[in-house]
C-alpha positions, 0 to 999 in steps of 0.5 A: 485628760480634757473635756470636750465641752465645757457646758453641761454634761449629759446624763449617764441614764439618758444615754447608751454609755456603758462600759461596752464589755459590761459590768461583770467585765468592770467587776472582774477588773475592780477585784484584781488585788483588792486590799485586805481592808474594811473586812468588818464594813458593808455598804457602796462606793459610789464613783462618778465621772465624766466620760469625754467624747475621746472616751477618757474619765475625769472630774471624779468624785466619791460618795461613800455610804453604809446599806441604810443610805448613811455617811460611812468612811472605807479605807483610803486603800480600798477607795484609791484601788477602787479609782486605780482600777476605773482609771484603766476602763477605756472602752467606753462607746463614744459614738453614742454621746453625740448631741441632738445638734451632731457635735460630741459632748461629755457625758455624767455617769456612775458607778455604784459599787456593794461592798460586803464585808470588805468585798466588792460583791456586786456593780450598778448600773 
């Protein structure tokens, strides 16, 4: 997977880039199989990545917090499902991330997962 530009990505909120078959969509893909872990731990899983002009996800990157905004670690199951699981999304509508200039670019977005008692209960954006 590659970038289509180098320089700055755009940001997630400034533009129309989500998964065109919706959260509930990506909800259903992120609880196929979920690991039986972290059944005693509450808070998010915060991915983000870059989605290119060709609609492919890379640079991940990982925030983990518990419901009062503080660092918390789940398991390396439950994160590796999480990434597993995002890796297989590919309809992202990438004839919405044309700059003001008309070439393609790659895009900055996130996805913010709730996990309840080890359970990914709910997705934003």
């Amino acid at each position: 997977m590659s970038r289509c530009f180098d320089g700055f990505q755009g940001e997630y909120y400034h533009q129309a880039i989500t998964l065109v078959k919706g959260n509930k969509y990506i909800l259903n893909i992120v609880n196929k199989n979920p690991p039986k872990t972290d059944l005693n731990k509450n808070g998010y899983i915060i991915a983000h990545f870059n989605i290119s002009c060709k609609g492919d996800l890379t640079d991940y990157g990982l925030i983990q917090m518990d419901r009062s905004y503080k660092k918390i670690r789940f398991s390396k199951e439950m994160v590796k499902h999480v990434f597993n699981q995002l890796s297989l999304l590919k309809d992202w509508p990438v004839e919405n991330i044309k700059s003001s200039g008309g070439f393609y670019k790659d895009v900055h977005g996130f996805l913010m997962f709730k996990i309840e008692n080890g359970k990914i209960i709910d997705l934003c954006p």
